[in-house]
GUNUMAR-149385 format. One record per atom (N, C-alpha, C, O): residue number from 1; residue in three letters; atom name; y, z, x. Coordinates in Angstrom, 3 decimals, always signed. Layout:
N
{r NUM "ala" "CA" {Y Z X}};
...
REM end
This chain:
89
{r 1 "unk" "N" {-1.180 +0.000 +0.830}};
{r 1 "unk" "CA" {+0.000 +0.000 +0.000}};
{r 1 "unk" "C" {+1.250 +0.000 +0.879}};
{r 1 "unk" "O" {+2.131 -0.857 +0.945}};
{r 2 "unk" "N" {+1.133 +1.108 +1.514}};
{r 2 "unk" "CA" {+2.475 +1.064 +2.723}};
{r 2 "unk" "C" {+2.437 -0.390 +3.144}};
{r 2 "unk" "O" {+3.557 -0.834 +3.397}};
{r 3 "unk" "N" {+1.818 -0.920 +3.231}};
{r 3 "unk" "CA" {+1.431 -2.287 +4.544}};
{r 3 "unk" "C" {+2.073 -3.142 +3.651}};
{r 3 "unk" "O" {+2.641 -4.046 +4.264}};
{r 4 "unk" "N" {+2.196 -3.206 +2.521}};
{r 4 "unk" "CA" {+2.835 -4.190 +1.782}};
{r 4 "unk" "C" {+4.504 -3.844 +1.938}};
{r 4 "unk" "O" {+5.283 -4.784 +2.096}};
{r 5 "unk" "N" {+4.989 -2.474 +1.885}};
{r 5 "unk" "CA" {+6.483 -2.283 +1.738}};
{r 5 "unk" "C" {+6.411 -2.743 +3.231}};
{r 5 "unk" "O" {+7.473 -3.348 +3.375}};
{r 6 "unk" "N" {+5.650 -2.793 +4.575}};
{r 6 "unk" "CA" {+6.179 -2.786 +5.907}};
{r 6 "unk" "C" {+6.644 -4.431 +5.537}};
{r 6 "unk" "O" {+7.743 -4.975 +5.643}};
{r 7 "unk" "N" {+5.657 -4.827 +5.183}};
{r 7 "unk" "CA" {+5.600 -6.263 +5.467}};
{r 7 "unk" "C" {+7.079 -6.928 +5.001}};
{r 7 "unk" "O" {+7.823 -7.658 +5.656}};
{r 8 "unk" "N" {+7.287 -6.229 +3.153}};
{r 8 "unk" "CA" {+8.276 -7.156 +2.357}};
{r 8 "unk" "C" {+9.449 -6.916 +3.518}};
{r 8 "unk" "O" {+10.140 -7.867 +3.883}};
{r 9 "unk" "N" {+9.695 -5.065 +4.288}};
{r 9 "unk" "CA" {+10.999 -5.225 +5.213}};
{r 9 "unk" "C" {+10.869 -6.232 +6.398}};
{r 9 "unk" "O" {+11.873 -6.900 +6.645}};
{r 10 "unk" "N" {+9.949 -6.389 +7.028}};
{r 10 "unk" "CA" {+9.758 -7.435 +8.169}};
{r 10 "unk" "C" {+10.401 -8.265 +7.532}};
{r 10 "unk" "O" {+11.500 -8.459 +8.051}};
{r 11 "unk" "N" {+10.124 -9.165 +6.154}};
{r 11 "unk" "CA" {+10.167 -10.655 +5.773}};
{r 11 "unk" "C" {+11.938 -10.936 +5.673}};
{r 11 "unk" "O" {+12.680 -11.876 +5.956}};
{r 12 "unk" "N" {+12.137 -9.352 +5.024}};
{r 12 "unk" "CA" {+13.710 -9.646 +4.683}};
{r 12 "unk" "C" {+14.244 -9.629 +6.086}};
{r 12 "unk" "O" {+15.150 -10.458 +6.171}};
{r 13 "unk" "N" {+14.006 -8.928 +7.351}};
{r 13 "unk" "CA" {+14.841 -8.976 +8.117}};
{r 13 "unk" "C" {+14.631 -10.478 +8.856}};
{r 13 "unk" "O" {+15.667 -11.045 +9.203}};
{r 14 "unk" "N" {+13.733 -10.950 +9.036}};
{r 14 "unk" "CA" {+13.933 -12.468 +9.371}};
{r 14 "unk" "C" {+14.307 -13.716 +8.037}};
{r 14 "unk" "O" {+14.214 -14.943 +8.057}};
{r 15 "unk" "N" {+14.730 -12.805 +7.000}};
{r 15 "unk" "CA" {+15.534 -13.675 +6.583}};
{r 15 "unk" "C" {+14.641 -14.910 +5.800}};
{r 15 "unk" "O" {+14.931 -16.094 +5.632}};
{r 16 "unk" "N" {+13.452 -14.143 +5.400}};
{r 16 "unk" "CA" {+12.209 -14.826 +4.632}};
{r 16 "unk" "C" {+12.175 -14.219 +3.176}};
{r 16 "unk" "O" {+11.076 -13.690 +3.005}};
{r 17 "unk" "N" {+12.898 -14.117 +2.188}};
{r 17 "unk" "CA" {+13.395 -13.763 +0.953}};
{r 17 "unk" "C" {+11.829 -13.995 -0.180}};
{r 17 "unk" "O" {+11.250 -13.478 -1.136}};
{r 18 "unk" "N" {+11.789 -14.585 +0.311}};
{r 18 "unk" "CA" {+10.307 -15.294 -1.058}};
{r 18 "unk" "C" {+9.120 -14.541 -0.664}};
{r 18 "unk" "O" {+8.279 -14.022 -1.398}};
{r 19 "unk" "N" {+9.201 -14.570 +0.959}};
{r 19 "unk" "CA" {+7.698 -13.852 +1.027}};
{r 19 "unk" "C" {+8.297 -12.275 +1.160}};
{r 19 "unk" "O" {+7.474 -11.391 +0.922}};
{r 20 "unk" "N" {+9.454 -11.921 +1.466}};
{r 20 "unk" "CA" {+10.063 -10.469 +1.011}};
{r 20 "unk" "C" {+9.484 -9.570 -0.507}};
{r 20 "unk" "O" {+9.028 -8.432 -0.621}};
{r 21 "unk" "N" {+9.754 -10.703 -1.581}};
{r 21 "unk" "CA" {+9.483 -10.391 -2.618}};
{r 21 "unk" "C" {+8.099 -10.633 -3.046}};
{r 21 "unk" "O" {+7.702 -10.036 -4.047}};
{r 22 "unk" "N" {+7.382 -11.358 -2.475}};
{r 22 "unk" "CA" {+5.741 -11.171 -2.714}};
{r 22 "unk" "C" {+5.487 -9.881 -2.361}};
{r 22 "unk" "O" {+4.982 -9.028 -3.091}};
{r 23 "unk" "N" {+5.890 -9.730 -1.080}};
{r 23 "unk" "CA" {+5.135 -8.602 -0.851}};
{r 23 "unk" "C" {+5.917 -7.375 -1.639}};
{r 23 "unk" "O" {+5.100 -6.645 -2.199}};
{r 24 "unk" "N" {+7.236 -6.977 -1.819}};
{r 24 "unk" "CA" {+7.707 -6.449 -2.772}};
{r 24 "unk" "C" {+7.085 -6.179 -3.729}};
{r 24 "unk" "O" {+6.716 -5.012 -3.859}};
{r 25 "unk" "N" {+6.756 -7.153 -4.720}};
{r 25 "unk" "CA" {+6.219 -6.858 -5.773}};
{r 25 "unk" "C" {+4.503 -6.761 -5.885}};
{r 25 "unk" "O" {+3.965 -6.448 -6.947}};
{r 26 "unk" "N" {+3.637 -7.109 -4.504}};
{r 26 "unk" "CA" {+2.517 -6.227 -4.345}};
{r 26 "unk" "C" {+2.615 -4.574 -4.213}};
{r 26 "unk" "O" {+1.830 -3.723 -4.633}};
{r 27 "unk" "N" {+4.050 -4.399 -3.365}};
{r 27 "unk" "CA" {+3.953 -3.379 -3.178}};
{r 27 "unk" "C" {+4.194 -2.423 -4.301}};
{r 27 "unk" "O" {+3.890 -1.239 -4.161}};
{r 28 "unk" "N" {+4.639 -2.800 -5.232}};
{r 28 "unk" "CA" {+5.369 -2.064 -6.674}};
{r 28 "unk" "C" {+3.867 -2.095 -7.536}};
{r 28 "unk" "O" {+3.354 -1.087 -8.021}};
{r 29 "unk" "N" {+3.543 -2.868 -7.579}};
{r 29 "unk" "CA" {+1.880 -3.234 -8.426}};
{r 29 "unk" "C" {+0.865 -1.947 -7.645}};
{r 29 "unk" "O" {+0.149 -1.203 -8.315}};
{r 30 "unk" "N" {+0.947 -1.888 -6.487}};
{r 30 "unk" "CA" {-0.257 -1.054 -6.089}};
{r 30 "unk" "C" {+0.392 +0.252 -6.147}};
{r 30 "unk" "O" {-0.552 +1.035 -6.248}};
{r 31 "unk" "N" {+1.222 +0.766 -6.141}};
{r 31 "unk" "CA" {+2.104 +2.013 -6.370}};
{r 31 "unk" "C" {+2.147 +2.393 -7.495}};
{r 31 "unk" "O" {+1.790 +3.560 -7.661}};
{r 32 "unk" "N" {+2.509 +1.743 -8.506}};
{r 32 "unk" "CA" {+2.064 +2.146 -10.098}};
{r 32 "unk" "C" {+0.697 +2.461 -10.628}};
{r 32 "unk" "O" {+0.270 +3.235 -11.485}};
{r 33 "unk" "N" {+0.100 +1.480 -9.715}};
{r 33 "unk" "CA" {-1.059 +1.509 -10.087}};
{r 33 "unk" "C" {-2.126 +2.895 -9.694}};
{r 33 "unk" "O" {-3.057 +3.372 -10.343}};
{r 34 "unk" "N" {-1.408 +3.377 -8.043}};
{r 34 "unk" "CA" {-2.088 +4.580 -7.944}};
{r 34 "unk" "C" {-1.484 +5.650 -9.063}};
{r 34 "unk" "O" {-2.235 +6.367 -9.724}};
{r 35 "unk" "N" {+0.063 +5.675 -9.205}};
{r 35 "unk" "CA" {+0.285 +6.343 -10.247}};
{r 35 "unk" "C" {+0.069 +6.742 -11.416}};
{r 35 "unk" "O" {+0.442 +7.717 -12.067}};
{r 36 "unk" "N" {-0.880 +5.468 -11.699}};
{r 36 "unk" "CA" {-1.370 +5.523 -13.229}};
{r 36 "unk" "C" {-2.762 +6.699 -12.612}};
{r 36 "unk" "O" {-3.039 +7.870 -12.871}};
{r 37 "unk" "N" {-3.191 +5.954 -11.971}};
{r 37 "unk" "CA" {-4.440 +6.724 -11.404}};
{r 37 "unk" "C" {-4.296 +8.284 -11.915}};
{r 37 "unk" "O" {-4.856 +8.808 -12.879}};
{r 38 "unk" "N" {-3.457 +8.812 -11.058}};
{r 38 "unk" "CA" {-2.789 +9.618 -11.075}};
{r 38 "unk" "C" {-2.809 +11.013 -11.623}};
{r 38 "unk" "O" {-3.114 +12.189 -11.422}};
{r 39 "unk" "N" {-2.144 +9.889 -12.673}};
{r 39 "unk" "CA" {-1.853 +10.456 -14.183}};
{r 39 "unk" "C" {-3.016 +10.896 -15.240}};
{r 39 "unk" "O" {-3.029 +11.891 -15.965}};
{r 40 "unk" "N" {-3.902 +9.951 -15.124}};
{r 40 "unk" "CA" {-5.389 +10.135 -15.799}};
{r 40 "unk" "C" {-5.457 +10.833 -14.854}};
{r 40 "unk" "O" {-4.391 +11.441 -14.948}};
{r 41 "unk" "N" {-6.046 +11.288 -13.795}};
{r 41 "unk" "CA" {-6.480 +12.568 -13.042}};
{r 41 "unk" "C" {-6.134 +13.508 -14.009}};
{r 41 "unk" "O" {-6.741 +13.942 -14.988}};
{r 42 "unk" "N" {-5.202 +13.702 -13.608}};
{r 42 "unk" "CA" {-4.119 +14.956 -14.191}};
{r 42 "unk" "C" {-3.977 +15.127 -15.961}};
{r 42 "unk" "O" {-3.861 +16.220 -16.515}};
{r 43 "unk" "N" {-4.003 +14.202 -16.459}};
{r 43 "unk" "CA" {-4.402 +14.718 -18.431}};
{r 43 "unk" "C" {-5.651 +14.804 -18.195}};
{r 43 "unk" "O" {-5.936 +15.683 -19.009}};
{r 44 "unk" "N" {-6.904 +14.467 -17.532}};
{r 44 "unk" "CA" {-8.158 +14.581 -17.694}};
{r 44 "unk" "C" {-8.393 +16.215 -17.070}};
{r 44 "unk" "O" {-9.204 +16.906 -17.686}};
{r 45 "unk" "N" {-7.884 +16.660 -16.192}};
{r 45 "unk" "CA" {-8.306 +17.850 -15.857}};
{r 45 "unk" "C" {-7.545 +18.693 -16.671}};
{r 45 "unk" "O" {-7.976 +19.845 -16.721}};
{r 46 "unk" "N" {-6.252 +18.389 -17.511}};
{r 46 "unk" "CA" {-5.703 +19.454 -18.383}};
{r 46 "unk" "C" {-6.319 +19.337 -19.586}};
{r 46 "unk" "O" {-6.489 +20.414 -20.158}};
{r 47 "unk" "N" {-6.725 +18.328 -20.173}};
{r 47 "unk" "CA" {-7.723 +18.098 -21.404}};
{r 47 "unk" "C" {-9.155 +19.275 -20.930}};
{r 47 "unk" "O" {-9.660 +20.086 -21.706}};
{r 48 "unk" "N" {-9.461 +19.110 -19.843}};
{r 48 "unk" "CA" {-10.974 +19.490 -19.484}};
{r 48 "unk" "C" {-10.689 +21.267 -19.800}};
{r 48 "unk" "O" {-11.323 +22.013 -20.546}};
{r 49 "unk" "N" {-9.633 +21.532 -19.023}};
{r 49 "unk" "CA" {-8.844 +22.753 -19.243}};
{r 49 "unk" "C" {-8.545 +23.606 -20.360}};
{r 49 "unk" "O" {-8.811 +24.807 -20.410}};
{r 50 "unk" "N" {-7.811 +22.726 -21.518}};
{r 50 "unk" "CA" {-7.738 +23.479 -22.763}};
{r 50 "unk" "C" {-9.189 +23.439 -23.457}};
{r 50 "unk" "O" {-9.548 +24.254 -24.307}};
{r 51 "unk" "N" {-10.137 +22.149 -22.870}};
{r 51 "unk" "CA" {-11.268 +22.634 -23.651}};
{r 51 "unk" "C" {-12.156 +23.700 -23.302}};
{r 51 "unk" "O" {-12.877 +24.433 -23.978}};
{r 52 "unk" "N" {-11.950 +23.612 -22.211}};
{r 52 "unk" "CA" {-12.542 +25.170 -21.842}};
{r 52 "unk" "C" {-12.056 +26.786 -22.196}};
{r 52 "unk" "O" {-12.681 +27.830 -22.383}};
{r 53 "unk" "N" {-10.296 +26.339 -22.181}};
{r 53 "unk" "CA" {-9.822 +27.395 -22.960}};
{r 53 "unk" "C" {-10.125 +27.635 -24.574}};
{r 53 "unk" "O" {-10.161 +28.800 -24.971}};
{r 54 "unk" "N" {-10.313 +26.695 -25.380}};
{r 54 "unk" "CA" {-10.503 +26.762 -26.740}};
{r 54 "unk" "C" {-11.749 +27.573 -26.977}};
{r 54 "unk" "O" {-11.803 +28.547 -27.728}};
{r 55 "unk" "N" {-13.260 +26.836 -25.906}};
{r 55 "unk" "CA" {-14.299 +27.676 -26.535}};
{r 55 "unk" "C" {-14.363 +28.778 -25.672}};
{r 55 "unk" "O" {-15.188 +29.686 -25.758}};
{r 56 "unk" "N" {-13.334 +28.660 -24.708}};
{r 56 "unk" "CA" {-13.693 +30.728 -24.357}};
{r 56 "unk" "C" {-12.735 +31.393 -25.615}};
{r 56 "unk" "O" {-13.111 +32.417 -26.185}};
{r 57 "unk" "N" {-12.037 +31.016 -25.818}};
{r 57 "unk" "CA" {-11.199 +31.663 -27.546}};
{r 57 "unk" "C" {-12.496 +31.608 -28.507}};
{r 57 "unk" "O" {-12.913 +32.722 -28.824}};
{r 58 "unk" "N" {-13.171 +30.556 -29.001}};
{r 58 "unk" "CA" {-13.607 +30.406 -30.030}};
{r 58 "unk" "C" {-15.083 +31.178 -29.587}};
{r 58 "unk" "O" {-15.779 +31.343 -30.589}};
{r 59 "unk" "N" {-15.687 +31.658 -28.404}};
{r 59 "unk" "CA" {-16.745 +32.765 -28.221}};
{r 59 "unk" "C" {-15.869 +33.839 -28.407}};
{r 59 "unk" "O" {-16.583 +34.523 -29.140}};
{r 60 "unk" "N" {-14.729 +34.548 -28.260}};
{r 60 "unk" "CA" {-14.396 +35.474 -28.066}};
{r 60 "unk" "C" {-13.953 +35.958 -29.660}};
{r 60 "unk" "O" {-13.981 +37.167 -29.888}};
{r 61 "unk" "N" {-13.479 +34.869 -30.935}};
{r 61 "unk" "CA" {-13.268 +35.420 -31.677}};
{r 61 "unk" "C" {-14.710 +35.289 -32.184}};
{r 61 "unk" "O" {-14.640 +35.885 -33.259}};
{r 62 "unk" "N" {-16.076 +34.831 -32.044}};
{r 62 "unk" "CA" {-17.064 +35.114 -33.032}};
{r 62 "unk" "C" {-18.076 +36.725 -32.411}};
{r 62 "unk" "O" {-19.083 +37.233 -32.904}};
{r 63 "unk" "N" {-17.313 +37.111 -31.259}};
{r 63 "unk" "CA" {-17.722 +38.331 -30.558}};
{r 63 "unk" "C" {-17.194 +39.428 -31.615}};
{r 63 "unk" "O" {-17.782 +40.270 -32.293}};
{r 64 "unk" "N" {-15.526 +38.984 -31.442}};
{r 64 "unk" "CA" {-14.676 +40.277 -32.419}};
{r 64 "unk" "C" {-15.397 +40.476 -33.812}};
{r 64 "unk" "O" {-15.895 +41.546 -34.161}};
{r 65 "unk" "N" {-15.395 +39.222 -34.628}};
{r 65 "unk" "CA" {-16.055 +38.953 -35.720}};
{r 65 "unk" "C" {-17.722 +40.032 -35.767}};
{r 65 "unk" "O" {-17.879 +40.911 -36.615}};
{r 66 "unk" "N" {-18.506 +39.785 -34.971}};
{r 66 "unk" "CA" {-19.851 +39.783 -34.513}};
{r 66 "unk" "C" {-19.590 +41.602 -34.862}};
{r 66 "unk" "O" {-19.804 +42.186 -35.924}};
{r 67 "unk" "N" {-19.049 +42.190 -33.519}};
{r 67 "unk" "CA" {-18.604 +43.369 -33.972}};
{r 67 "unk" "C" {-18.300 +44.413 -34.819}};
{r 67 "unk" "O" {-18.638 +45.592 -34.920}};
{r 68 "unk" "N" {-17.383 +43.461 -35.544}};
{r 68 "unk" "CA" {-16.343 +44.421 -36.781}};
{r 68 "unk" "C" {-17.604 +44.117 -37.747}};
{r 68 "unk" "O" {-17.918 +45.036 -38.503}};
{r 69 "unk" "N" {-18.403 +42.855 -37.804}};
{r 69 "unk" "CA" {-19.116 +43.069 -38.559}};
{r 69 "unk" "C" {-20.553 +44.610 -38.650}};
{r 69 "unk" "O" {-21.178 +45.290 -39.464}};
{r 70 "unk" "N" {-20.351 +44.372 -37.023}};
{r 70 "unk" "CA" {-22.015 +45.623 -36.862}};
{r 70 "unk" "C" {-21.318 +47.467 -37.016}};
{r 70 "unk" "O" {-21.990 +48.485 -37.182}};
{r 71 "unk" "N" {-19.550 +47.332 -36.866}};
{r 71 "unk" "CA" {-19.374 +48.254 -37.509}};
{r 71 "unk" "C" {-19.093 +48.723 -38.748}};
{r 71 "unk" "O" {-19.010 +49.896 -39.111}};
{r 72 "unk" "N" {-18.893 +47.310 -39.633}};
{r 72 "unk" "CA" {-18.828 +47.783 -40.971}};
{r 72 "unk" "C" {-20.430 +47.961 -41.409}};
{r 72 "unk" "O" {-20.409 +48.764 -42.342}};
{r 73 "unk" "N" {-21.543 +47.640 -41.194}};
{r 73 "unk" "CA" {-22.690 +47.682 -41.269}};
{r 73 "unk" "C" {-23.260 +48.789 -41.282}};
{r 73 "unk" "O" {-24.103 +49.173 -42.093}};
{r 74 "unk" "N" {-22.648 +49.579 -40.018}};
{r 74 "unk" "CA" {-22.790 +51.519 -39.654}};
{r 74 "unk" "C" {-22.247 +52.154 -40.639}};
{r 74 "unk" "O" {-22.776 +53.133 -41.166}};
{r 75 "unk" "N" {-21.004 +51.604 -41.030}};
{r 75 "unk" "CA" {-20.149 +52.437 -41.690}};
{r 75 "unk" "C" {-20.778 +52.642 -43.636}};
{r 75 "unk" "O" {-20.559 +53.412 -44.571}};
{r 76 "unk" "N" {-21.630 +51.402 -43.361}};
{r 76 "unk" "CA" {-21.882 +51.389 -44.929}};
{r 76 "unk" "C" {-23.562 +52.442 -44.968}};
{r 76 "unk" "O" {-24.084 +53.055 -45.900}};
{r 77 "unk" "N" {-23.899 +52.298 -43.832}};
{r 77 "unk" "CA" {-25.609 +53.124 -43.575}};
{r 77 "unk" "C" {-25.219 +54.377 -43.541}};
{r 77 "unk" "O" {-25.922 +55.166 -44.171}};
{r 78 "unk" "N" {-24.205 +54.834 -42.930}};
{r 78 "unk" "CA" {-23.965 +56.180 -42.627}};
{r 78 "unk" "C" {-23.584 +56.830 -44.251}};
{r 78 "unk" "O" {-24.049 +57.913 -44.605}};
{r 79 "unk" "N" {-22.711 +56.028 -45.114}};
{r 79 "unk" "CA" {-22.263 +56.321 -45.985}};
{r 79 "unk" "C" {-23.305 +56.364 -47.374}};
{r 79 "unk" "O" {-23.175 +56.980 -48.431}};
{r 80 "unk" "N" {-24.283 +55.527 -46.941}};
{r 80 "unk" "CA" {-25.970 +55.344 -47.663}};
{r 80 "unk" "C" {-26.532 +56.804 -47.527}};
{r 80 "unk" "O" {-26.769 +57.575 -48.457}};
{r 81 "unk" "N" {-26.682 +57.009 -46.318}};
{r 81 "unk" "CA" {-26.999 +58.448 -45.852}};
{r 81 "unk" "C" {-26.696 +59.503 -46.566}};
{r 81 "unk" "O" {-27.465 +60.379 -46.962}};
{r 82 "unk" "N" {-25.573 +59.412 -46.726}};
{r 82 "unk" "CA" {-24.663 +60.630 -46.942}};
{r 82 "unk" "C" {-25.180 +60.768 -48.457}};
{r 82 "unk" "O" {-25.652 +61.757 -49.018}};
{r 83 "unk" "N" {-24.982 +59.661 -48.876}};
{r 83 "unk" "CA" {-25.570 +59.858 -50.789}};
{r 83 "unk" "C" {-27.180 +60.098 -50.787}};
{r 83 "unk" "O" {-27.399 +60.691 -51.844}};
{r 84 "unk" "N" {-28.104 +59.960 -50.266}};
{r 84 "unk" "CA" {-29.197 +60.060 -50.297}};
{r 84 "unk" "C" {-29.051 +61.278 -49.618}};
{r 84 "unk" "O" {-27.891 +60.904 -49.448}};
{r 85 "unk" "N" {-29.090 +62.237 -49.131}};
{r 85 "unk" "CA" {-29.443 +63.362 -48.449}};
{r 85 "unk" "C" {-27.832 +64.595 -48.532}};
{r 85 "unk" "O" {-27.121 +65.052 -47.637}};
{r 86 "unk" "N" {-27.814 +64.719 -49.718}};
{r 86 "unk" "CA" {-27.192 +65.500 -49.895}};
{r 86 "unk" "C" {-26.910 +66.644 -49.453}};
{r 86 "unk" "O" {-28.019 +67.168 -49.355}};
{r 87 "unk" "N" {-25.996 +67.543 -49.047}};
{r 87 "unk" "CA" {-25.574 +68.583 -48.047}};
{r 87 "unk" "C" {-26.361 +70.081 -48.984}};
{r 87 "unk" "O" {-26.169 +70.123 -50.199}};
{r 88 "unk" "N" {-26.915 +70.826 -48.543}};
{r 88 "unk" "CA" {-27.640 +72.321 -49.399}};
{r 88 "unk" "C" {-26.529 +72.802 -49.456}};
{r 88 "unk" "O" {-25.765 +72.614 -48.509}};
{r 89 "unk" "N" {-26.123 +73.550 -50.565}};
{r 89 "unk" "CA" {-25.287 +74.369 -51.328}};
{r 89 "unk" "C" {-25.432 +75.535 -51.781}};
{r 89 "unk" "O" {-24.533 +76.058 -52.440}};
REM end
């Protein structure tokens, strides 16, 4: 890529305008082009990113869930208990 900007300055300084701008505009083509590169790198690893963030969220709320459920579960046995085995008086 560099080798193309060396070249287009060589061409302009001898005063070779046409092959200046060939290589010019190779050099602009392969520069965007790593840029695009780039760019997909970079949304692909932040895509990869939030998806990894979503299902560590989406394990973590069926944990909370999972939970509150096994303590309302206690809370209803204990309270089973309590009516079946009445306190001596």
């Amino acid at each position: 890529m560099k080798s193309y900007k060396g070249l287009a300055e060589l061409e302009e300084k001898w005063r070779n305008h046409q092959q200046a701008l060939i290589y010019q505009k190779l050099y602009i083509q392969w520069k965007d082009s790593l840029l695009n590169e780039e760019k997909i790198k970079s949304i692909n690893e932040l895509n990869k990113n939030y998806q990894t963030e979503q299902k560590e969220r989406n394990y973590l709320a069926l944990l909370v869930i999972l939970f509150l459920g096994v303590i309302v579960l206690i809370v209803i046995l204990l309270k089973q208990k309590k009516v079946e085995c009445p306190t001596d008086q």
